[in-house]
MARZAKOL-458208 format. One line per 2 residues: their letters; for each residue x, y, z of C-alpha. Coordinates in steps of 0.2 Angstrom, whole numbers, always signed. Layout:
# MARZAKOL-458208
A) X Y Z; ...
***
This chain:
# MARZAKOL-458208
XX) +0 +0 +0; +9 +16 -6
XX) +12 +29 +9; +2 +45 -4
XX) -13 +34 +3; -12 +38 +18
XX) -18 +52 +30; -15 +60 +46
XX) -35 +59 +50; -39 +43 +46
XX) -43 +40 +64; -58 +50 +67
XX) -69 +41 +52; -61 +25 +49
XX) -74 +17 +61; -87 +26 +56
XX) -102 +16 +45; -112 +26 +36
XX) -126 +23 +22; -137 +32 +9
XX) -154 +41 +17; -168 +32 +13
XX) -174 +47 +1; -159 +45 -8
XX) -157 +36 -27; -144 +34 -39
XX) -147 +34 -57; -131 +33 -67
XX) -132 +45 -83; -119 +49 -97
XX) -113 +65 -99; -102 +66 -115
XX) -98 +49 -118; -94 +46 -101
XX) -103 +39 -85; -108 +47 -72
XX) -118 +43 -56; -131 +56 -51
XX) -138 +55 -33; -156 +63 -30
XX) -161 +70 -12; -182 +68 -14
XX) -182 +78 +1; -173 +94 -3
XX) -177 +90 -22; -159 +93 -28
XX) -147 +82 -38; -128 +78 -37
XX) -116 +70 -49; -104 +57 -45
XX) -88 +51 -53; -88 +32 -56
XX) -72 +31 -44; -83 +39 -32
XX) -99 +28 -32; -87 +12 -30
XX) -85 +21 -11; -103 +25 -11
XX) -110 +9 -17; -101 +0 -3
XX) -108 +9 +12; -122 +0 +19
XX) -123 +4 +36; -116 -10 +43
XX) -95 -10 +35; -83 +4 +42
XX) -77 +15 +33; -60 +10 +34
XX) -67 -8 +28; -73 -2 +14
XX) -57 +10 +7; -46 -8 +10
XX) -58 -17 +1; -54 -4 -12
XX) -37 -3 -11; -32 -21 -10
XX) -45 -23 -27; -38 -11 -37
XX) -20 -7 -32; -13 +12 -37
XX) -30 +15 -45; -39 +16 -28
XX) -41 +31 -21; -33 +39 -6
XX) -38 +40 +12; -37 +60 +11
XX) -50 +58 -5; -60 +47 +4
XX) -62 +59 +20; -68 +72 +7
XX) -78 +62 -4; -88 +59 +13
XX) -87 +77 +19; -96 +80 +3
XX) -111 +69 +7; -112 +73 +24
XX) -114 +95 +20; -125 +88 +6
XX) -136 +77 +20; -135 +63 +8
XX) -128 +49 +20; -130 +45 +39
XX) -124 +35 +50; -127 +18 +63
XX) -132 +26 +79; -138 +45 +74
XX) -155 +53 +78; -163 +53 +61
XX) -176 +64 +68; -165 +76 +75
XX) -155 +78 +59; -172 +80 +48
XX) -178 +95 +59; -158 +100 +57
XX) -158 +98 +39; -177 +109 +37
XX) -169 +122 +48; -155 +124 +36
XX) -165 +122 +22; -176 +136 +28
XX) -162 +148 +32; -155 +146 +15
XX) -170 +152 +7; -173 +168 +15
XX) -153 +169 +13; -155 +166 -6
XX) -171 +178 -7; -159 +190 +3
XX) -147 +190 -10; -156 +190 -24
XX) -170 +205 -21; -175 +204 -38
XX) -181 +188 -38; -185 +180 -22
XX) -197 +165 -21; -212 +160 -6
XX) -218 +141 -6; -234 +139 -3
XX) -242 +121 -8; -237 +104 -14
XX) -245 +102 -32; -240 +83 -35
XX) -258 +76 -32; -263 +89 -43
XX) -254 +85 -58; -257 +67 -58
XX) -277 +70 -58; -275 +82 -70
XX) -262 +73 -83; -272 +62 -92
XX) -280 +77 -99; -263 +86 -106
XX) -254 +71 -107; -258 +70 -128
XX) -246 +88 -126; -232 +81 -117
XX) -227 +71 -133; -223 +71 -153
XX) -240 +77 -155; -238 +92 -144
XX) -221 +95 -149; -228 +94 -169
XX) -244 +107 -167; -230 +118 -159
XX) -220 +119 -175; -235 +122 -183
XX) -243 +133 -174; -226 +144 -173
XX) -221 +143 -189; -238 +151 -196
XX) -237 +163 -182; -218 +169 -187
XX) -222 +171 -204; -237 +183 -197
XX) -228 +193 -188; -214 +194 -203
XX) -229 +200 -213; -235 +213 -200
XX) -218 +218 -196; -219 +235 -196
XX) -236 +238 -188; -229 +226 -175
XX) -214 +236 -168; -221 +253 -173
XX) -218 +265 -159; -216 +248 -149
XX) -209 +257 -131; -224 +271 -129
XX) -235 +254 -131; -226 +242 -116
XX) -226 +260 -107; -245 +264 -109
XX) -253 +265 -93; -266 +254 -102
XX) -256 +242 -107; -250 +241 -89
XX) -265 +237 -82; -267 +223 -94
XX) -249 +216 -94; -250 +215 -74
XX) -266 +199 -77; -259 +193 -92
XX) -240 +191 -85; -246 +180 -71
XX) -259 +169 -81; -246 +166 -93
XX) -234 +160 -82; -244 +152 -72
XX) -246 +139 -91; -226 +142 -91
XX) -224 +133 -74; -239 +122 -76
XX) -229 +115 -92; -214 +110 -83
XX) -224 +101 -68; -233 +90 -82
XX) -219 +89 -92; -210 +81 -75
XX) -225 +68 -71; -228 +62 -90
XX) -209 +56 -88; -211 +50 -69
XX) -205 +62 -59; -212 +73 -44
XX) -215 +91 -43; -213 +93 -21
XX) -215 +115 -24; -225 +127 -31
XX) -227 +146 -26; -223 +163 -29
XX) -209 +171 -34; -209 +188 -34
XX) -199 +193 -52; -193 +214 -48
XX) -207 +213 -35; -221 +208 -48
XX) -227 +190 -40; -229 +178 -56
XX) -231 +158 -49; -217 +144 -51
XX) -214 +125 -47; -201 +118 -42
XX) -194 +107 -59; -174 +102 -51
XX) -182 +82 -51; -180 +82 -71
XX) -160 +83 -67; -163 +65 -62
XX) -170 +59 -79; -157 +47 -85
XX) -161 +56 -104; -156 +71 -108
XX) -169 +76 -121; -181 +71 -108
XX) -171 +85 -96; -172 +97 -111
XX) -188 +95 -114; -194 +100 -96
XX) -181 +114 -95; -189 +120 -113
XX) -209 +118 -106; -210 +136 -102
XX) -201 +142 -118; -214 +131 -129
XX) -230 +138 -119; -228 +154 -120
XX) -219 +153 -140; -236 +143 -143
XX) -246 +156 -134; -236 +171 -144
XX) -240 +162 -160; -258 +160 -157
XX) -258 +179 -150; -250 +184 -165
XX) -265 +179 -177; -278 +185 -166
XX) -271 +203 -165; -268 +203 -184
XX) -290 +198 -188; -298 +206 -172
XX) -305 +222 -173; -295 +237 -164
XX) -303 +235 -144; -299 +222 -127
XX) -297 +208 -138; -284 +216 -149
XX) -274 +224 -135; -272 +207 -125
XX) -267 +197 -140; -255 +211 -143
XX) -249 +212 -123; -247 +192 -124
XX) -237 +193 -141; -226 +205 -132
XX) -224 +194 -116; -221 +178 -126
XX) -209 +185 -137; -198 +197 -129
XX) -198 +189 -113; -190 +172 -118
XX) -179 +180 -131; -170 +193 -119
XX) -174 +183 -101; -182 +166 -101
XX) -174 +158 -117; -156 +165 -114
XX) -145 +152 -111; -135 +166 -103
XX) -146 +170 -88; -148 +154 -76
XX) -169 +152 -81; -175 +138 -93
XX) -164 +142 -107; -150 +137 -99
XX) -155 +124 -93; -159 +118 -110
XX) -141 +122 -117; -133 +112 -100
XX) -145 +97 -105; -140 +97 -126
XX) -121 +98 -122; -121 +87 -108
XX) -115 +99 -97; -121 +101 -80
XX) -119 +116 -69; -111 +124 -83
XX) -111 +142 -74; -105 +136 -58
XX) -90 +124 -67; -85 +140 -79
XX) -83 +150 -66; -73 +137 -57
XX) -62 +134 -70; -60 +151 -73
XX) -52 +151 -55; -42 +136 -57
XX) -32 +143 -74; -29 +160 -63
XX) -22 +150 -48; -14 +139 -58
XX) -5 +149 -72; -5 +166 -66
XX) -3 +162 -46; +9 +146 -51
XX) +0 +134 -40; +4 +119 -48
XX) +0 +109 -35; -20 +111 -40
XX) -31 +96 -47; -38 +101 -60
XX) -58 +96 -62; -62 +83 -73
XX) -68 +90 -89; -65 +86 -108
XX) -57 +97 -118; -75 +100 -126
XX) -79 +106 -109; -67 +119 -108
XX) -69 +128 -122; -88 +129 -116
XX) -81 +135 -99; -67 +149 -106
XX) -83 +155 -118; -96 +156 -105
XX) -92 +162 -90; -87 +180 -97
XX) -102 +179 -111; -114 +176 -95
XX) -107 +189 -84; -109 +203 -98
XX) -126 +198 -104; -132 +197 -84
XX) -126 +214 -80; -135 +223 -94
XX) -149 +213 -90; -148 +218 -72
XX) -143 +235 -74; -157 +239 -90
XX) -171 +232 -76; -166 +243 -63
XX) -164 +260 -74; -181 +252 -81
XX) -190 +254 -62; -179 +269 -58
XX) -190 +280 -73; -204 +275 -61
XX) -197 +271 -43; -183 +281 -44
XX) -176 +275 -26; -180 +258 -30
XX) -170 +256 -47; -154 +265 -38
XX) -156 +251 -25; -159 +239 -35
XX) -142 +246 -48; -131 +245 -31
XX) -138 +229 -26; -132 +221 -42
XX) -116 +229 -43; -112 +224 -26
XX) -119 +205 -30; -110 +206 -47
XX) -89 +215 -43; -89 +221 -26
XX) -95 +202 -16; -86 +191 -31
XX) -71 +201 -30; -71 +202 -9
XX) -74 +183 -10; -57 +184 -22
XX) -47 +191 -9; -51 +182 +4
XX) -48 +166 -3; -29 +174 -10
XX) -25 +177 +10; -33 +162 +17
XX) -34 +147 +7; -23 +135 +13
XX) -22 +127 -6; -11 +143 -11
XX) +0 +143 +5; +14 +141 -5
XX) +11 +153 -17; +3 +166 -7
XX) +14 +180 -9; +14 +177 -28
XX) -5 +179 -27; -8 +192 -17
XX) +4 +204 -26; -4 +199 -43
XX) -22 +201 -35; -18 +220 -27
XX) -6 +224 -42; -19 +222 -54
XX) -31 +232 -41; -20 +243 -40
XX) -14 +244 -58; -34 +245 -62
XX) -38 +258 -48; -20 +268 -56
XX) -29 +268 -77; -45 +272 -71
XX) -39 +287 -60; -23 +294 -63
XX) -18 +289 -81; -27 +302 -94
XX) -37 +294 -106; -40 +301 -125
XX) -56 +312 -123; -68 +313 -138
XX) -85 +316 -143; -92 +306 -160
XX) -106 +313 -172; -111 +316 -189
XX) -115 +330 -200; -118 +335 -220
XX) -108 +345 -233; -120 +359 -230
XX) -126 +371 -246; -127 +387 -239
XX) -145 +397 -238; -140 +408 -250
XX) -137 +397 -261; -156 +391 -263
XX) -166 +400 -277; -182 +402 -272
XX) -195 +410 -282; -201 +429 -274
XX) -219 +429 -279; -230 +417 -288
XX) -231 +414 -306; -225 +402 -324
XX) -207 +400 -326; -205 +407 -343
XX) -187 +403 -348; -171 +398 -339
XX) -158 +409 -342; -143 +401 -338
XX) -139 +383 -343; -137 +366 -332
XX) -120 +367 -327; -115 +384 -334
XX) -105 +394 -321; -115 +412 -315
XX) -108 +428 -306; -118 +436 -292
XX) -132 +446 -301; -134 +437 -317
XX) -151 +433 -322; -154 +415 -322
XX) -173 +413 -325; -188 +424 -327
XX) -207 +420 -321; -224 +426 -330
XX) -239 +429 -319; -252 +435 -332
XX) -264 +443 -321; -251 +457 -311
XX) -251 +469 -322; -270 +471 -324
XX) -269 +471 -305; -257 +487 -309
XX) -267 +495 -322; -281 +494 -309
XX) -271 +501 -294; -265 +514 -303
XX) -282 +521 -307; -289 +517 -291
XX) -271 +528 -283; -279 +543 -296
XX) -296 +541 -290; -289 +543 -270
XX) -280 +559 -275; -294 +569 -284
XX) -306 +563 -268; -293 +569 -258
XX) -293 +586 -266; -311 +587 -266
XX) -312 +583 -246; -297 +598 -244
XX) -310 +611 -250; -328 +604 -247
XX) -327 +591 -234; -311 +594 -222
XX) -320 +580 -209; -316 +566 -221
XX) -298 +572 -228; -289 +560 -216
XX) -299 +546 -221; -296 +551 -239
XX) -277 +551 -235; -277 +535 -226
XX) -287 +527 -241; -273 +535 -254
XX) -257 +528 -243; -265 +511 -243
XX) -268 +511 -264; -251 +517 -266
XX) -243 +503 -253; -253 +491 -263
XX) -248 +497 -280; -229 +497 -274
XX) -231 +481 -267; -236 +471 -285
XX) -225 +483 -294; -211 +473 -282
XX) -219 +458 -287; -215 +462 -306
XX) -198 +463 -302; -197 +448 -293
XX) -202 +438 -308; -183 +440 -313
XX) -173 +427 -303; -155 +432 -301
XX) -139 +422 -294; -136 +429 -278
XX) -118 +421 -277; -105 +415 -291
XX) -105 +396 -292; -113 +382 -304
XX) -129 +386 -309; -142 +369 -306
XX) -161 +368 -308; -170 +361 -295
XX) -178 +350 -309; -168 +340 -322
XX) -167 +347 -342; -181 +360 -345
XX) -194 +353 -333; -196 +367 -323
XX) -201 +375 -339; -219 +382 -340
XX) -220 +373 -323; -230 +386 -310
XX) -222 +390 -293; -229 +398 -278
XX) -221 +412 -265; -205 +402 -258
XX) -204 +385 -271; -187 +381 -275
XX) -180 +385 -292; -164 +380 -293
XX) -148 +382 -283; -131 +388 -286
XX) -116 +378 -280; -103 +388 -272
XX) -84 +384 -276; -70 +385 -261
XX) -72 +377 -247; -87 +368 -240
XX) -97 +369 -225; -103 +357 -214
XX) -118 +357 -203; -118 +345 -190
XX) -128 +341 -174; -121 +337 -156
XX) -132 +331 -143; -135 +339 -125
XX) -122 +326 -117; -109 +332 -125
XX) -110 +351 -130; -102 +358 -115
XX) -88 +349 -120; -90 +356 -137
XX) -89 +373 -131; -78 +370 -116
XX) -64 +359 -120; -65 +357 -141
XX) -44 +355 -149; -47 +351 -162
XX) -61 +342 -175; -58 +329 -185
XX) -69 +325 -201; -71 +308 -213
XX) -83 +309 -227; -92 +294 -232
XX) -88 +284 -245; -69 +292 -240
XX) -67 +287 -224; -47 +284 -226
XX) -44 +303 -227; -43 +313 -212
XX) -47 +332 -214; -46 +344 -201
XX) -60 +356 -200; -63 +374 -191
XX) -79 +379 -181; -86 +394 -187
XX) -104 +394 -179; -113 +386 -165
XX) -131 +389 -161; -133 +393 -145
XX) -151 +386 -143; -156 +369 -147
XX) -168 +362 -158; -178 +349 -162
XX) -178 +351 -181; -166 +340 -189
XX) -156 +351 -203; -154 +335 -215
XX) -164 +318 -215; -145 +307 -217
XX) -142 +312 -198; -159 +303 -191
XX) -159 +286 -188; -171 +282 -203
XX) -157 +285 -215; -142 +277 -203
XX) -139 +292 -193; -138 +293 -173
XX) -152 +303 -171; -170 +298 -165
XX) -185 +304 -172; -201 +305 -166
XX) -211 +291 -173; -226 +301 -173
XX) -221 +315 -185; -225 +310 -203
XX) -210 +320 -209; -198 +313 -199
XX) -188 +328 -196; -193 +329 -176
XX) -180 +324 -165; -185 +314 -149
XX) -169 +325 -139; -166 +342 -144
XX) -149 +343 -150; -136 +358 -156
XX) -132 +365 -173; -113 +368 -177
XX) -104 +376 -192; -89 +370 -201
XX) -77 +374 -212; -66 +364 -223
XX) -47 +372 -228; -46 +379 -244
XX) -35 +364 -252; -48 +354 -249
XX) -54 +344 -265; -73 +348 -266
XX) -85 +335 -260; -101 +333 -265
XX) -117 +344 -255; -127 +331 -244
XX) -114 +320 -241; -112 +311 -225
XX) -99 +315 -213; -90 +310 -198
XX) -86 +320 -185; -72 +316 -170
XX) -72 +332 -157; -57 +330 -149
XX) -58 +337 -130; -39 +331 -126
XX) -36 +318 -110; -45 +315 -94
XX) -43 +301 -83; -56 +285 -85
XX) -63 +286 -70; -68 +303 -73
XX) -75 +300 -90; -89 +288 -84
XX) -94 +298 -69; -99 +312 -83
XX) -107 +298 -91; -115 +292 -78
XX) -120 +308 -69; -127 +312 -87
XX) -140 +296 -87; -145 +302 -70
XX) -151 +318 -76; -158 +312 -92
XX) -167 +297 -84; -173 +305 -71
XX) -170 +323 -68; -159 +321 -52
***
């Protein structure tokens, strides 16, 4: 027997005989070509997997042979292969914390009243940490399901898994057809106080089928569902049922298919929604269908179908690969490659995994702890628009659950863990130096500072040829294309009526001066009327004598002259007071007319070095520009439809403006100019904008940022 078996300890278990509880099973499974033994506790409901090494300890202890009987049983059997007395004593430390094995002599009562108590306190210790989603059993719903199966059981197969292709198959091919009228103006809908009221009883019903699915998908595959209650999902109480018996299922598409119970339902229910809203008639009907499309769909997509978030989609991903506790063992391993490599602890077993495995550990964990944090945080600046103490609370609640209690947890195990007493010194200065070196960036190291944004090669006001009063354009002057000089005369109009309007005036001007010499000698009482009366004809007349000469369009600059039509359609065309005619395109340098939103003009105004410009299409070539002219208002009028975010531009419009040129934040206006040597680029192009503000450390960068989302959020 080699001397690595042996252990210092050995005394205090060797005679020791302990044996499975009676609420205990095995079922051996196969995870990715190889055995495993799972052991399921029907009392606490949870499930754990064994190696096959393990079980041979496991299936040997009856109760009535010592420990230290059955590890030289082992030993003498199998050589160097049997395990070691040190694996033995934490093999059974294991199932005792787990409350899986007991032993000749102990008070079973005791320990059950033990083992409630501690199952008790980790509830409320759970629902403690996780305020977001805390759970309250309330009934036992086995006897229920197994009345009531017979009923669904047709649903819990091949059939019910076919009518769900069907049924969402037609219902995605609706919704791709309705696409449009489905997502139009898709937040003011969710946020409707109407649509509120009615999500707060469809959300619970539906769930309540969600949970229902996996408690029948469970007894159809002879298992037991022990819980059922409420779980209070960012304090909104939707029901639930306890599904951990399905880990037991030696099949893993049997596993799957309880995990993925919920996910069918309410997909099924979203499909069938989706017609509904599509034939009924705009009322109660409608808007349900419409809430429960919304709650099928968006909910499983983002939250309940995500393998990334520990609900029923991942689930089903751990069931497909064969990987369980996939979270929990990527995070692990993530721990065991720090120590190992970056702390040198050599000395670390490493878990038992494939190489499959790993690569699914390495991608997760990271992935998962991304997508949770967005997740997390977006809910709690959700309620914060609403309950604006309970979304910071809930914002610092996940941060601390999410950096601040991981990395403590981190540093305590660096200066404690006896596994890394060889290395600790190692650890600890990698784990403060990169603290430290993290702290350093985000605080003392300045960071480039700069603003993005777009703008348009802008055409100058006076550049637009707009006609000055009404009439027929007669004749185009100047050719497409031809170059003009300020005051060349580029087109001329005909209004056929304005001069018999003249001729009219100018008599009706006579007939106000002879009154007015009549009232000076026979009636002085009504010369200031007469007066008044002449002043108004003569205004008049000036004004359509103006007219006249307005029907002469002149260039106003020198440039390219360019009808606002193509050839000689504007031609005998008719215009009113302020159409467009045609334009004349400037030579030298161009402008550009750019937007910058609220976040970031006082750094426009404050801190601006320099501006940086790439056109589309040119986006190699750098150009330096020069601000000229900033608005000191701002607007909601978009100068150009490029910068909205109908035609790719960062710009929101409102959706409920027809023209689209309403923005849904005010934003500023900003002048630039090219340099000289510029090579012309085409007017209404797209341009990029880099504001360069100089360098400010990180930290200080995302306080403005955040300090920004407060006040636009929620006005504090």
């Amino acid at each position: 027997m080699a001397e690595s078996y042996l252990s210092t300890i050995w005394y205090r278990v060797a005679d020791l005989q302990p044996k499975l509880r009676n609420h205990v099973t095995v079922h051996r499974h196969r995870y990715r070509g190889r055995a495993w033994y799972v052991l399921h506790d029907h009392a606490s409901g949870r499930v754990h997997r064994f190696t096959p090494g393990a079980y041979m300890l496991i299936g040997q202890m009856d109760g009535g042979r010592t420990v230290d009987e059955v590890w030289r049983s082992l030993a003498e059997a199998h050589d160097a292969d049997a395990p070691g007395q040190d694996e033995v004593i934490r093999l059974l430390s294991r199932l005792h914390q787990n409350d899986l094995i007991r032993y000749a002599g102990s008070p079973d009562v005791a320990d059950l009243l033990e083992r409630y108590n501690r199952n008790t306190r980790q509830v409320v210790k759970q629902n403690l940490l996780n305020p977001m989603s805390f759970r309250l059993p309330l009934f036992d719903p086995d006897a229920f399901l197994k009345r009531t199966l017979p009923w669904v059981r047709p649903l819990t197969g091949w059939f019910g898994f076919i009518l769900w292709l069907v049924v969402v198959a037609a219902g995605i091919l609706t919704a791709a057809m309705h696409w449009e009228e489905l997502t139009r103006n898709l937040v003011d809908q969710m946020l409707a106080s109407s649509n509120l009221m009615i999500a707060a009883i469809t959300y619970p019903v539906l769930k309540a089928l969600h949970e229902l699915a996996h408690g029948y998908l469970i007894r159809a595959r002879g298992g037991e569902v022990r819980e059922m209650g409420i779980m209070f999902l960012v304090f909104f109480p939707v029901p639930y049922v306890d599904a951990s018996a399905a880990a037991a299922f030696r099949n893993k598409w049997s596993r799957a298919a309880v995990s993925a119970g919920g996910i069918f339902v309410e997909t099924f229910a979203a499909a069938i929604a989706i017609m509904v809203w599509v034939s009924a008639e705009p009322g109660m009907v409608r808007a349900v269908a419409y809430n429960v499309v919304l709650v099928g769909g968006i909910s499983t997509v983002l939250v309940n179908g995500n393998p990334l978030l520990k609900f029923d989609g991942y689930y089903v991903l751990s069931d497909l690969i064969e990987i369980p506790n996939l979270g929990t063992r990527a995070n692990r391993y993530w721990g065991h490659l720090i120590q190992r490599y970056i702390f040198g602890a050599k000395q670390l077993k490493e878990e038992v995994a494939t190489f499959g495995e790993k690569v699914w550990f390495v991608l997760y964990a990271p992935s998962a702890f991304v997508y949770r944090m967005v997740v997390m945080l977006g809910i709690a600046l959700f309620v914060a628009q609403k309950f604006f103490v309970i979304g910071v609370l809930l914002a610092i609640w996940s941060l601390f659950n999410t950096i601040v209690k991981p990395l403590f947890k981190h540093v305590r195990h660096v200066v404690t863990a006896p596994a890394l007493r060889k290395v600790r010194r190692r650890a600890m200065g990698w784990t403060f130096g990169t603290m430290a070196v993290i702290l350093g960036l985000a605080l003392l190291i300045p960071l480039p500072l700069r603003t993005d944004t777009q703008g348009v090669v802008w055409l100058p006001d006076e550049a637009h040829l707009r006609a000055g009063t009404q009439g027929f354009v007669t004749d185009l002057a100047a050719a497409e294309g031809a170059r003009v000089l300020p005051q060349d005369l580029v087109a001329t109009l005909e209004e056929p009526t304005v001069r018999a309007r003249i001729s009219v005036l100018e008599w009706r001007v006579e007939e106000m001066r002879r009154r007015l010499a009549a009232t000076e000698v026979n009636e002085r009482r009504r010369t200031e009327v007469a007066r008044l009366e002449l002043q108004e004809a003569e205004a008049e007349l000036a004004r359509e004598r103006e007219r006249i000469a307005e029907l002469a369009v002149y260039a106003p600059i020198a440039g390219v002259f360019q009808p606002a039509l193509p050839g000689r359609e504007l031609v005998d065309r008719y215009v009113s007071e302020g159409d467009l005619i045609a334009y004349v395109l400037p030579d030298g340098p161009r402008q550009i007319r750019a937007l910058v939103s609220q976040d970031d003009i006082t750094l426009a105004r404050n801190r601006l070095q320099g501006i940086e410009v790439k056109a589309a299409g040119h986006l190699d070539r750098r150009i330096a520009a020069e601000l000229v002219r900033e608005m000191p208002q701002a607007t909601a009028r978009t100068p150009a439809a490029v910068l909205t975010s109908a035609a790719g531009g960062p710009f929101l419009t409102d959706p409920t403006d027809p023209e689209g040129a309403t923005l849904v934040e005010q934003a500023f206006v900003i002048d630039l100019t090219l340099p000289e040597e510029t090579d012309p680029l085409p007017f209404g192009t797209r341009v990029y904008l880099r504001l360069d503000h100089g360098a400010e450390p990180a930290a200080f960068q995302i306080w403005r940022r955040v300090r920004q989302l407060f006040l636009r959020q929620f006005n504090a």
